[in-house]
N, C-alpha and C positions, 0 to 999 in steps of 0.2 A: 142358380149354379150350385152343383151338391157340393161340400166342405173338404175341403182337402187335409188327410190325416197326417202326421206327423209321428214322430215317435223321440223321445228324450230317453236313452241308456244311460247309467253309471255306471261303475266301476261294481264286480258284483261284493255286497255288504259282507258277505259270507260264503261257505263252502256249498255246495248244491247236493242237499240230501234227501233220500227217504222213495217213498215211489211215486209213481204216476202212470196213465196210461194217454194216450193218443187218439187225435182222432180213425174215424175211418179211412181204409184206403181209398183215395180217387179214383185211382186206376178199374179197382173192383166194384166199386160203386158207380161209377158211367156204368159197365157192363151188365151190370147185373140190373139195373131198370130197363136197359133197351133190350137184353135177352128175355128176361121177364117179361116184357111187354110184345113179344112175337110169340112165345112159348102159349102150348094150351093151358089153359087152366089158370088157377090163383099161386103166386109166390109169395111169399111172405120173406123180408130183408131186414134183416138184424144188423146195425153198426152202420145205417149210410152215413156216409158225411155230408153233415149239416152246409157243406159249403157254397158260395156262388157258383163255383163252374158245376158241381152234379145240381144243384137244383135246378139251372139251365137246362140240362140234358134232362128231370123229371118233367118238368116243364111243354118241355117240347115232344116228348112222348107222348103227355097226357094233351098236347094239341092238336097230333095226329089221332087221335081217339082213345087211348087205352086209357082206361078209368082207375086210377092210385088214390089210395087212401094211406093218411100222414096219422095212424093212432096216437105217438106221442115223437119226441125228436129221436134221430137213428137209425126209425122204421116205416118201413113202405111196406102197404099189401098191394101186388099188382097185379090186374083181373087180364091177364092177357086175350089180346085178339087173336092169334097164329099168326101162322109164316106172308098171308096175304090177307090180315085184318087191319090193317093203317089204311086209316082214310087221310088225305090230303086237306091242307090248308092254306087256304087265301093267303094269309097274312105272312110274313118271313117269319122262319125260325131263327131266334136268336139265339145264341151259344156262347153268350157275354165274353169273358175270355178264356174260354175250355176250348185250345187247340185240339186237345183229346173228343170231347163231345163234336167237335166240326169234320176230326177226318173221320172218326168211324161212323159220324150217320151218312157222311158221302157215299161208304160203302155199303151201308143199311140201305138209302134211300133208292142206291141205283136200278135197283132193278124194282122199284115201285111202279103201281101202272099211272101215276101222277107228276107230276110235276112240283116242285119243291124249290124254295130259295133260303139258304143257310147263311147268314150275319153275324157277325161279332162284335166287338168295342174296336175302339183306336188301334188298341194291343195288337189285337187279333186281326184285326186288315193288315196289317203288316207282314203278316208270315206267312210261308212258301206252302200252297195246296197243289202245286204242280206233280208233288211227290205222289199223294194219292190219285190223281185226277189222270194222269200217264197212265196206270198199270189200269183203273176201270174202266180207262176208255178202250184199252186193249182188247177189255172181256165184252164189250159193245155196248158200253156205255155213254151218254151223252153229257158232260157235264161243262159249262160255259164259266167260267176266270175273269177276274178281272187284270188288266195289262200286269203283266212280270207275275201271273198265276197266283194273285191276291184274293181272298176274297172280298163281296159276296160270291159265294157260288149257288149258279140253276142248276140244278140237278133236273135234266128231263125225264119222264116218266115213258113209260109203255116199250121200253127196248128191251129184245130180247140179249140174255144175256149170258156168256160160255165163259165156261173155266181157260184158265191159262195155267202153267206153268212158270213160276215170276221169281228173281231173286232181284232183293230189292236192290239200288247201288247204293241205300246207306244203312248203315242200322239203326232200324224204327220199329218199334212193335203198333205204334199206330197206324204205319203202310202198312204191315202185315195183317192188321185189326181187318183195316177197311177191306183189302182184300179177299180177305176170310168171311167177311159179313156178307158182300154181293158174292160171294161164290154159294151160300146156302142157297139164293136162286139164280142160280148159271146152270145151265145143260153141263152134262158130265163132269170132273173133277177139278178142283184147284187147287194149285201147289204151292208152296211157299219155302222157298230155300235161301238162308240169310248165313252171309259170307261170317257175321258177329252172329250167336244167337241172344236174343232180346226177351223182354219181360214176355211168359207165356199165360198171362191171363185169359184171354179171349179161348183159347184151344181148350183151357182148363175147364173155363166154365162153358163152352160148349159139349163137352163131354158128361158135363157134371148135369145142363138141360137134358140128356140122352141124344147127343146127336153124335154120331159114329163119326171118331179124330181119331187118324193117323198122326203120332208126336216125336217126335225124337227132339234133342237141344238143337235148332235150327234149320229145321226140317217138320214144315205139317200137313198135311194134304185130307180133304173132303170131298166132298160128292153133293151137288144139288137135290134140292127136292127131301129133303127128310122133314123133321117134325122134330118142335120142342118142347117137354114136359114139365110144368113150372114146378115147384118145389119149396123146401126150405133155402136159403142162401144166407151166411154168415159171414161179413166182412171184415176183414181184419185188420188188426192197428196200420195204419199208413207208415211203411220204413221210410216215407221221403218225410213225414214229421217227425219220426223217432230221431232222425240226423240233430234237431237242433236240440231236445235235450242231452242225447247221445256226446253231442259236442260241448256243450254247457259244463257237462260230468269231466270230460277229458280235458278242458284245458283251465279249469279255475281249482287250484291247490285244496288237499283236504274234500275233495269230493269224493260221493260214493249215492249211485243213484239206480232203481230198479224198473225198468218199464218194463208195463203187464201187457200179453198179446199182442206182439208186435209180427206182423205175417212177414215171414222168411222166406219168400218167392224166390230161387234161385236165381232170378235175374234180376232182381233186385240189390244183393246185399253185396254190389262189390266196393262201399264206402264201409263194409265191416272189414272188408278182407285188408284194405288198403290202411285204415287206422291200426291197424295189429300188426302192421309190417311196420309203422311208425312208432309203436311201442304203447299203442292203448291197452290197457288190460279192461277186458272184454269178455266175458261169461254169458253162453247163451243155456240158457235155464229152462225146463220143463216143457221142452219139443214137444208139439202135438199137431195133429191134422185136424181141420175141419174143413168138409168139403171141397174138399183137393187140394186146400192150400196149404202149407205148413205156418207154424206159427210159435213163439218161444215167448219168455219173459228173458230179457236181455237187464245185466249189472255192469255197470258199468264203477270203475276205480280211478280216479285222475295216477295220473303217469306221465312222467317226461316226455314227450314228442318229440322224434329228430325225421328232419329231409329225407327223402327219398325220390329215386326216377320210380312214376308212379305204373307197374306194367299195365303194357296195353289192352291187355285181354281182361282187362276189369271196369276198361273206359266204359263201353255200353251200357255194363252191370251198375255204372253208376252217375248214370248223364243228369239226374237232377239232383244229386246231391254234391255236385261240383263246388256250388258257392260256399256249402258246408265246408268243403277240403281246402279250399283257399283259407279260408278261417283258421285251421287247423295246423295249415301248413305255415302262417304268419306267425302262428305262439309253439311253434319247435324251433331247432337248432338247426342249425345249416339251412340248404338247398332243397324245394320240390318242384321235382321237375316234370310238367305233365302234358304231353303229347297224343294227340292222335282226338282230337275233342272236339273236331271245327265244330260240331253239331251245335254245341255253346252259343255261337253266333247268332244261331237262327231261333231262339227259344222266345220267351217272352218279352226278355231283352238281349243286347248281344252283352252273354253274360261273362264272356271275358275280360271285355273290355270294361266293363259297368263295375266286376270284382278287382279288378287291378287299379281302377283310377279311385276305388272306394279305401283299397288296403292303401294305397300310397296316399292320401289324405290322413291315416291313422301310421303314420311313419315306414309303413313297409317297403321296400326296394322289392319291385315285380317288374320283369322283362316278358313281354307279349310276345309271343310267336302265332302263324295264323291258326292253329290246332292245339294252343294249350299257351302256356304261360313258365315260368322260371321265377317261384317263390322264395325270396332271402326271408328265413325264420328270423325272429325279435329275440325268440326263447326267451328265458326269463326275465328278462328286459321288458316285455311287455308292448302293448300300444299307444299310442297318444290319442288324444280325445282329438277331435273335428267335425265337419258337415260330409254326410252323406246323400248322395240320390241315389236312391232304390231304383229310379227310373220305371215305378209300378210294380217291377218286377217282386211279388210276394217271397221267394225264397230268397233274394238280396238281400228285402229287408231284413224277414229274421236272422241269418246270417250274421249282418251286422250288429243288430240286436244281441247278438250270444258276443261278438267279437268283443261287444264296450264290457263284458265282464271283466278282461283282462286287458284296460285302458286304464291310463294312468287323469283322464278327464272323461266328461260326457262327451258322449257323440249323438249328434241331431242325425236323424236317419229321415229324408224328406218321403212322402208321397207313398204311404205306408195301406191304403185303404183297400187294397187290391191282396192283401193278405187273408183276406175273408174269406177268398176262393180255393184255400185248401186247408186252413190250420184258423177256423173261428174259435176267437176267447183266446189268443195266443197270449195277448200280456196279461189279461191273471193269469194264463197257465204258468208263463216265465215267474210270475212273480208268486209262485207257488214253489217252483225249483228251486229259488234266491235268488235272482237276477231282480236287478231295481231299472223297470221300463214302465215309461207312463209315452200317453199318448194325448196331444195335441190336435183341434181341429182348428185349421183358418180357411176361409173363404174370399 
């Protein structure tokens, strides 16, 4: 039986200074091995993250045949096959817990001439592939569910497969992903029209491979049948890890902290827009592109936080940095009120409920509604120490992790091991910022 991690926070010792930088993004990281790995030629990948969920998705690419070489940590050279160079394999592909690596290889795998079966952890059988597995089947795809659309999922091979015209009913850049992935082999076009627009990685870096993207902010459309050109690819700091320093700086007194290359994806950063309406002071520093993506060094200044209703047009722009805003919103003043979110429920854990029974264990008053929550800030009052379940869920944990800086005791944060899978080395990172977290293994 492998050991189950733990995690012990205090109170943080001191102010959170100086700089740092992050790991990769996940998001660009899934993508840019599985596009690499269909594209002609050699890519060469600066900045993967070292994580569980992308090293699943390396993994299972280099199962299907594409040959990746690890020179040293960060970097992948990948010798790609093309758009019909994946060979098939016997054995399931596992996807540990990378919801993201499960729906877009559904949409990768579908129009393979093979047969394929896609597995994950505990986590990950638990969560809705209905989303993606609707709109492929549309485009004449075959893909088999387990009861209530869980995975594992068979993806069958050898179907022929046509573009549609789709807008999804929620907003997901991973329905959109998979989408867009079986439309590169579908007969004529596939469109993609989203009522929220969502993170546009996937379009970006299909463009950036050379494959002709029609893009607008929630609006993409393609064509089957083209061809990918491998290339350099540069991945940039993860904004879903920049949240917990980001957060560290803004709520523990006498902070003042600098993260380097952090990528500024416009559907990403709506946990900046939403801390500056609460009174972060927030500097985004030395804009630059690479490779289509935008990217800053971001400083941040501790600042008083007060409540806010959080607008709705920034929920999308910041579905995984939710558990961070609950944090945030516990060490301000007043009321945060945040609506429009069910998506929460259905993540790795149901994370509203998992943030609300965790803040109310550390003294907070949090009223649940089904799409968001009603936050009573502490503000200078602070947190109390207590027991947490992360419930697995990696961005829980850290979350709580940052919240014991501004606890008046330790707080035990249980079942911490599953933070591997996007932010590896996080407590020396934290304990590089000045947050005091050590971790625990029992068995």
């Amino acid at each position: 039986m492998s050991a189950r991690v733990d995690w012990i926070a205090r109170p943080a010792p001191r102010a959170v200074q100086g700089e740092t930088a992050v790991p990769g993004d996940k998001s660009v990281s899934h993508r840019a091995v599985m596009l690499a790995g269909i594209a002609e030629g050699v890519s060469h990948v600066h900045g993967f993250l070292e994580g569980e969920d992308t090293r699943a998705t390396a993994r299972i690419m280099q199962q299907l045949g594409v040959r990746m070489e690890t020179p040293e940590p960060g970097q992948r050279i990948v010798h790609g096959v093309g758009l019909r160079g994946l060979r098939g394999s016997d054995a399931p592909l596992d996807c540990g817990n990378a919801g993201t690596g499960m729906r877009l290889l559904a949409g990768l795998l579908a129009g393979q001439a093979f047969d394929s079966t896609l597995v994950g952890d505990a986590s990950l059988s638990r969560r809705p592939m209905r989303r993606v597995s609707d709109p492929l089947q549309q485009m004449g795809a075959t893909i088999e569910t387990q009861e209530g659309g869980l995975p594992p999922l068979i993806v069958r091979g050898g179907r022929t497969l046509h573009g549609i015209d789709y807008q999804p009913p929620m907003a997901s850049a991973q329905v959109k992903s998979a989408v867009l992935l079986a439309g590169l082999y579908a007969e004529g076009e596939t469109v993609v029209r989203e009522v929220h627009p969502t993170r546009d990685y996937t379009e970006r870096m299909l463009a950036a491979f050379g494959w002709p993207v029609e893009m607008a902010p929630g609006y993409v459309r393609l064509r089957g049948g083209g061809m990918l050109v491998g290339g350099e690819v540069v991945v940039p700091g993860d904004f879903s890890s920049a949240a917990f320093p980001l957060l560290a700086a803004a709520i523990v007194p006498g902070s003042q902290l600098r993260l380097r290359a952090v990528g500024l994806n416009p559907r990403r950063t709506g946990l900046l827009a939403v801390l500056r309406l609460m009174g972060a002071d927030i500097r985004v520093l030395d804009t630059r592109e690479v490779a289509g993506e935008a990217l800053a060094d971001l400083e941040i200044r501790h600042a008083p936080l007060r409540g806010i209703d959080v607008p709705v047009e920034h929920v999308s722009d910041m579905i995984d940095e939710f558990p961070a805003l609950f944090v945030a919103a516990a060490c301000a003043e007043g009321v945060t009120r945040v609506r429009g979110a069910a998506e929460l429920r259905v993540k790795e854990s149901d994370r509203i409920d998992a943030m609300a029974r965790g803040l109310r264990a550390l003294g907070v008053t949090v009223d649940e509604t089904p799409d968001g929550a009603d936050i009573v800030g502490r503000g200078t009052a602070g947190l109390t120490g207590g027991q947490i379940d992360s419930h697995g869920d990696h961005r829980i944990a850290m979350s709580f992790a940052v919240a014991a800086a501004r606890a008046t005791g330790d707080v035990r944060i249980l079942d911490c091991a599953a933070v591997d899978t996007s932010f590896p080395g996080f407590v020396t990172q934290a304990g590089r910022w000045g947050l005091d977290l050590r971790a625990s293994e029992t068995r």
